[in-house]
Short mmCIF file of the C-alpha atoms (twelve columns), coordinates in Angstrom:
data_MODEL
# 
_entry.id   MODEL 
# 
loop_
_atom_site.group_PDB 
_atom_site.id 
_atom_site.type_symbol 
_atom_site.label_atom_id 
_atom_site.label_alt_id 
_atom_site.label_comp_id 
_atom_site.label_asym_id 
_atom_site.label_seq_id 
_atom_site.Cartn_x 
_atom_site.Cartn_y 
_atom_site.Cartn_z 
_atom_site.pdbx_PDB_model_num 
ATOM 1  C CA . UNK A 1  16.170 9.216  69.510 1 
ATOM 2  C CA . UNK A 2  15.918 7.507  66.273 1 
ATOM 3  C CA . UNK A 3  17.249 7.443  63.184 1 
ATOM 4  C CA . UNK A 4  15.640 6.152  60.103 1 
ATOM 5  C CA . UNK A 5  17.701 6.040  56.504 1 
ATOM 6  C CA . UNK A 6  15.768 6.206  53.486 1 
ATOM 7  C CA . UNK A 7  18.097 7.455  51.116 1 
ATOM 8  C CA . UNK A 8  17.715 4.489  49.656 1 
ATOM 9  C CA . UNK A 9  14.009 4.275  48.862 1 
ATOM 10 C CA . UNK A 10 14.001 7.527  47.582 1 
ATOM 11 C CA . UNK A 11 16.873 6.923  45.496 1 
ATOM 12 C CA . UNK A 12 14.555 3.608  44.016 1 
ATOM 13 C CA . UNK A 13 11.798 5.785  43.713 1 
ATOM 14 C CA . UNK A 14 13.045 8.467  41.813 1 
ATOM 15 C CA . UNK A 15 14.796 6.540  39.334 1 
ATOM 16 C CA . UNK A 16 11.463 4.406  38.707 1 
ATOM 17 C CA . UNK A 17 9.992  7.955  37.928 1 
ATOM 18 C CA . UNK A 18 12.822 9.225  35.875 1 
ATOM 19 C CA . UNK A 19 12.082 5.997  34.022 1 
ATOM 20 C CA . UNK A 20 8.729  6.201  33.863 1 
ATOM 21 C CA . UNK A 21 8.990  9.863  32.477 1 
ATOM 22 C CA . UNK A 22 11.595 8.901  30.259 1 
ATOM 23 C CA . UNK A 23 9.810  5.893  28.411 1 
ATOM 24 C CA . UNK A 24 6.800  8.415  28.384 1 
ATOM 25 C CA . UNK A 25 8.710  11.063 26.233 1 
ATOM 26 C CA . UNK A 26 10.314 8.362  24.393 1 
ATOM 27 C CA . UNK A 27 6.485  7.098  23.302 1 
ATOM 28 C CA . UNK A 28 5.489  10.689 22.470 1 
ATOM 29 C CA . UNK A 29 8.417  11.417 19.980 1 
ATOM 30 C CA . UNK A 30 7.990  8.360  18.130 1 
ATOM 31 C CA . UNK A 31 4.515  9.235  17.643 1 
ATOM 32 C CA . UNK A 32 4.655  12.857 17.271 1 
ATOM 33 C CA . UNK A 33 7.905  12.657 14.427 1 
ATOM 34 C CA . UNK A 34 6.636  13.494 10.547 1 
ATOM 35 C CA . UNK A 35 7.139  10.819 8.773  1 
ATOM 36 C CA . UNK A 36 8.076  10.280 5.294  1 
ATOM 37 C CA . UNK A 37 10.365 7.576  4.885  1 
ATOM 38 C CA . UNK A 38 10.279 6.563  8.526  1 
ATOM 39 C CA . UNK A 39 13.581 7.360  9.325  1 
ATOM 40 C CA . UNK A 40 13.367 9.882  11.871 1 
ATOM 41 C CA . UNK A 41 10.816 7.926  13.437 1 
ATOM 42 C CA . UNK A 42 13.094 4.621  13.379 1 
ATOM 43 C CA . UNK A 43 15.790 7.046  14.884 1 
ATOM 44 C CA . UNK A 44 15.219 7.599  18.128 1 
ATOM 45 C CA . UNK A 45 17.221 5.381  20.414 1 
ATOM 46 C CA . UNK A 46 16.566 5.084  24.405 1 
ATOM 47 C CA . UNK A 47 19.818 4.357  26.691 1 
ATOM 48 C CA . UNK A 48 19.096 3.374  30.184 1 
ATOM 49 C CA . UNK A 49 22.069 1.459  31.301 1 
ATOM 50 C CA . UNK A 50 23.237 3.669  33.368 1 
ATOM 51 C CA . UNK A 51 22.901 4.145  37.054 1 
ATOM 52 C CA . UNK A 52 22.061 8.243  36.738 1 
ATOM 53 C CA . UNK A 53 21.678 8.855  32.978 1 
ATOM 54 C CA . UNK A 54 19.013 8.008  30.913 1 
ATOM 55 C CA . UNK A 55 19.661 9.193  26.791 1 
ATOM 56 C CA . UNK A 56 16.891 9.686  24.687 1 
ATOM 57 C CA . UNK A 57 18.919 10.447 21.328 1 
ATOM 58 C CA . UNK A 58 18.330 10.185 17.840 1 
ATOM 59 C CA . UNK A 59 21.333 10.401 15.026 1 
ATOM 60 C CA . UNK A 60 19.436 11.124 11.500 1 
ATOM 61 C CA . UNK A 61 21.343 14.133 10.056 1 
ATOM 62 C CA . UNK A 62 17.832 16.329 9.436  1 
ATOM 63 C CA . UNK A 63 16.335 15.395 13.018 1 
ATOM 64 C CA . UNK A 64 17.240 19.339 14.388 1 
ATOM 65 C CA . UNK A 65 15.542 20.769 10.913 1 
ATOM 66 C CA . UNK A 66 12.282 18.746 12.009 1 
ATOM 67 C CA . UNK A 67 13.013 20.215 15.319 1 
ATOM 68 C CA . UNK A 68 12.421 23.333 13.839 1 
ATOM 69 C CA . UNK A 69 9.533  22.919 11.746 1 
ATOM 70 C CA . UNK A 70 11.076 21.933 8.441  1 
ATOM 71 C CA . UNK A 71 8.087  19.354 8.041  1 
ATOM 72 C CA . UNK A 72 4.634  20.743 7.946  1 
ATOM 73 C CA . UNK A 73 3.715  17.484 10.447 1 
ATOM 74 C CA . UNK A 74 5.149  19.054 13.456 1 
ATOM 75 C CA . UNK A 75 5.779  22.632 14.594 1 
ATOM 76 C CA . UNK A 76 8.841  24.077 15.552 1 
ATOM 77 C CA . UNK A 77 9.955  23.140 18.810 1 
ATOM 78 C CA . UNK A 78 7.491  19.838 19.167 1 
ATOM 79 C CA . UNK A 79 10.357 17.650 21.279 1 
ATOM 80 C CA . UNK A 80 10.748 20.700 23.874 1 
ATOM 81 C CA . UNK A 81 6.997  20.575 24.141 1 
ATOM 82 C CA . UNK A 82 6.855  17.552 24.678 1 
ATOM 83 C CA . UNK A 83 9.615  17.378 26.992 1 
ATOM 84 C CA . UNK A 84 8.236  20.654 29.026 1 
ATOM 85 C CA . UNK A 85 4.480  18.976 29.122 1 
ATOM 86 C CA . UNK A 86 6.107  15.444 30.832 1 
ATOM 87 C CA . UNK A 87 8.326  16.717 32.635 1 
ATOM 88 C CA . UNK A 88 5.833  19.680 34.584 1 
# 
């Protein structure tokens, strides 16, 4: 018989995807947030220090009303479509 452990390797491999995914949807909301004065855009913040959470998170008070379409740039829901279409 023999044994062969790869937890390991998968474990690498997976977090270089959840990285590569993450820096992906990182890219897309920076392009894809209306801009007026930038701020929203300058925003977004990506945490990857940790060993099993990555944070994509952004702190400007009227980010969740251009969520929801308050800004004729971007339809409502634009980050969960654009989370749904890297993440597929």
């Amino acid at each position: 018989m023999i044994r062969i452990d790869i937890t390991s390797q998968i474990m690498q491999l997976a977090r270089e995807k959840a990285d590569e995914i993450a820096l992906n949807i990182y890219g897309d909301l920076l392009a894809e947030t209306p801009v007026d004065t930038g701020q929203a855009k300058q925003g977004w913040t990506l945490d990857d220090s940790g060993k099993k959470v990555i944070t994509i998170e952004n702190r400007v008070p009227y980010i969740e009303r251009l969520a929801t379409g308050w800004s004729d740039q971007a339809p409502d829901g634009w980050i969960d479509e654009i989370i749904d279409y890297r993440t597929r």
